[in-house]
N, CA, C and O of each residue as an XYZ file, in Angstrom:
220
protein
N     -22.486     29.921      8.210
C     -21.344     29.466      8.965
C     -20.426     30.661      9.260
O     -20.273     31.623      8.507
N     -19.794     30.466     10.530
C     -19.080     31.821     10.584
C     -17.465     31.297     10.238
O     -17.216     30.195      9.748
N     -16.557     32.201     10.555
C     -15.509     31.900      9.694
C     -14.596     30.891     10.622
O     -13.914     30.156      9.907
N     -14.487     30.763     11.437
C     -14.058     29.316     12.226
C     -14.909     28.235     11.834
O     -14.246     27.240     11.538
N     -15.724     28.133     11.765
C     -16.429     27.046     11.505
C     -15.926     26.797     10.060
O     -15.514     25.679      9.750
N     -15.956     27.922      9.081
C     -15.653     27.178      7.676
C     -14.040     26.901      7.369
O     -13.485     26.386      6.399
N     -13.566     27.416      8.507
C     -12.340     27.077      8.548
C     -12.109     25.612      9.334
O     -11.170     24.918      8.942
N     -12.530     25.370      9.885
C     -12.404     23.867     10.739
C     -13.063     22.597      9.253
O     -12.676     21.510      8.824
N     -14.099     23.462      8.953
C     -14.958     22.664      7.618
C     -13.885     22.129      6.713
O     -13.703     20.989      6.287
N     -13.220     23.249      6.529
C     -11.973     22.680      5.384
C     -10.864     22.127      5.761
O     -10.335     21.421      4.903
N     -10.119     22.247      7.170
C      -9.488     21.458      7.705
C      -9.884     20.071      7.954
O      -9.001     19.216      8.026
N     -10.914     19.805      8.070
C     -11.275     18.440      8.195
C     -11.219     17.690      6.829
O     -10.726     16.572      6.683
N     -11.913     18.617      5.630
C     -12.050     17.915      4.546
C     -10.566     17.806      4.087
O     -10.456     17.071      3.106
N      -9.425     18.327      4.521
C      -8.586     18.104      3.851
C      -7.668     16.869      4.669
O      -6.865     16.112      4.126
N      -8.070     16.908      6.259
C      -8.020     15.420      7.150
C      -8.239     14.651      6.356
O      -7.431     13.950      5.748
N      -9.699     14.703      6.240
C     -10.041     13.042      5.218
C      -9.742     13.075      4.200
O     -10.141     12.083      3.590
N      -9.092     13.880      3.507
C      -8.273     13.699      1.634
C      -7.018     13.145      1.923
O      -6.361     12.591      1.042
N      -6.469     13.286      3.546
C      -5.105     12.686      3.827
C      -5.287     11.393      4.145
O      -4.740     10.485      3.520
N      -5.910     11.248      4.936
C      -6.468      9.674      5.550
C      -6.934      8.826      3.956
O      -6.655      7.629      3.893
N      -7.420      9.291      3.095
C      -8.017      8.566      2.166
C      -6.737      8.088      1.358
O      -6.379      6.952      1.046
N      -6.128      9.412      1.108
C      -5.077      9.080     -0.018
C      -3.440      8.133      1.127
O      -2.358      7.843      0.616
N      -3.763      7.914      2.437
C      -2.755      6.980      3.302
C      -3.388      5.516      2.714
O      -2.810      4.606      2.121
N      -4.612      5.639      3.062
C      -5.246      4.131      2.655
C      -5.141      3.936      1.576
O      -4.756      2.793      1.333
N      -5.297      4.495      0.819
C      -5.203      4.204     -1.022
C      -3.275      4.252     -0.854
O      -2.951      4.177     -2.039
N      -2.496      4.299     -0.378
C      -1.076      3.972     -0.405
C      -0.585      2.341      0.205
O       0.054      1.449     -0.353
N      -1.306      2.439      1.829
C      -1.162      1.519      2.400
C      -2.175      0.380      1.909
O      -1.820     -0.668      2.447
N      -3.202      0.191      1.167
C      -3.379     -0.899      0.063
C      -2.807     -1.591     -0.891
O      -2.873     -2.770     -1.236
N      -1.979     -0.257     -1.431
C      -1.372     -0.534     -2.607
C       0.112     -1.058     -2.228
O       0.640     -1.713     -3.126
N       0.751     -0.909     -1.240
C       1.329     -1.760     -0.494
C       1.148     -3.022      0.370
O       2.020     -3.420      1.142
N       0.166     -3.519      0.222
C      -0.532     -4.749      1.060
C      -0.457     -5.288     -0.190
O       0.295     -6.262     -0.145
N      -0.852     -5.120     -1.194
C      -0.875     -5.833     -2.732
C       0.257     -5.759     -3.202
O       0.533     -6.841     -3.719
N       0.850     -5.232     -3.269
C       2.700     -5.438     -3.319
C       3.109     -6.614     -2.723
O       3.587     -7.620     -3.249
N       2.810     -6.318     -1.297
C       3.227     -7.749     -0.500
C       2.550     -8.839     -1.087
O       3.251     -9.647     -1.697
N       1.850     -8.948     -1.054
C       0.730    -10.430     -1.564
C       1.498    -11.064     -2.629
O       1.889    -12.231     -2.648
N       1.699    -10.014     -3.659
C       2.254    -10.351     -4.901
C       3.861    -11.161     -4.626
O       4.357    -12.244     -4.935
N       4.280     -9.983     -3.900
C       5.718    -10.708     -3.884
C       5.908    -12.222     -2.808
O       6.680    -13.181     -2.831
N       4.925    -11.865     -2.051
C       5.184    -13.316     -1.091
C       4.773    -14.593     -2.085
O       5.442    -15.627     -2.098
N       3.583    -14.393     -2.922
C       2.957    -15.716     -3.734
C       4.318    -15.760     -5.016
O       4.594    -16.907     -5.368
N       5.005    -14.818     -5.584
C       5.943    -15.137     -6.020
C       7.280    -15.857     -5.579
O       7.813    -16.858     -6.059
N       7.647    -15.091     -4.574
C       8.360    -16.231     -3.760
C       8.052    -17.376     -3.405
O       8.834    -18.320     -3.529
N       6.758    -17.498     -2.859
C       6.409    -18.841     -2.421
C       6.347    -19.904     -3.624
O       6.495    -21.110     -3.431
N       6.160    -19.448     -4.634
C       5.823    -20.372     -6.228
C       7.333    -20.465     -6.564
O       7.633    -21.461     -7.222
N       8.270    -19.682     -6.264
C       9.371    -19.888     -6.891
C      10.322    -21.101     -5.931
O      11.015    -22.017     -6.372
N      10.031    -20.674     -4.332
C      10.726    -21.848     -3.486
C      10.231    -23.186     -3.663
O      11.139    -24.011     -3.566
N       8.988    -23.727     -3.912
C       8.288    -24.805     -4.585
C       8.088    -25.385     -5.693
O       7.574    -26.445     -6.049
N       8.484    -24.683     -6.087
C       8.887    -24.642     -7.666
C      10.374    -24.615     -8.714
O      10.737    -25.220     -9.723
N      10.862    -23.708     -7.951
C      12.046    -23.873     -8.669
C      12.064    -22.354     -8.985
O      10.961    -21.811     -9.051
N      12.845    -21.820     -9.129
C      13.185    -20.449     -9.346
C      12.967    -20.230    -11.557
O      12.426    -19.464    -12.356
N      13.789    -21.450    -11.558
C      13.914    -21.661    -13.074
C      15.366    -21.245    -13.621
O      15.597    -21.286    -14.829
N      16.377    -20.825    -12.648
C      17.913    -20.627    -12.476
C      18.298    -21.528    -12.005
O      17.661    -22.098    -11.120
N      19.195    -21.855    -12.340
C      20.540    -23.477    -12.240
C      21.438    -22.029    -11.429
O      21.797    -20.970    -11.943
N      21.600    -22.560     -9.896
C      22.521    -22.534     -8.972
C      23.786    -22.433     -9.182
O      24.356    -23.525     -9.190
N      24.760    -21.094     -9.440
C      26.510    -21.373    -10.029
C      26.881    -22.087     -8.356
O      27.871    -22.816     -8.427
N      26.474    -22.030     -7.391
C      26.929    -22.733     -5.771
C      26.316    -23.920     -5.021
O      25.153    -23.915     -4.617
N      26.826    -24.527     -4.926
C      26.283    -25.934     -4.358
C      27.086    -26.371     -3.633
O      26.891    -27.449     -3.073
């Protein structure tokens, strides 16, 4: 390989170490959400399990 080429080689591999480690973020934020919406949703149907000081 000549030296552009192994230079583009490692620019790319370090593309896809960025792209990988976005998806491994933006997952772990999709599961955040999940979590907090099924908590909310169990708590509005449910009851929070707090007595209201306003009514």
């Amino acid at each position: 390989m000549t030296e552009k080429e192994e230079r583009l080689a490692r620019e790319r591999a370090e593309i896809a170490a960025r792209v990988a480690s976005f998806r491994e973020t933006q997952q772990k934020f999709e599961r955040a959400r999940v979590e907090y919406c099924g908590t909310t949703l169990s708590n509005a149907v449910n009851g929070s399990g707090r007595s209201s000081a306003r009514r």
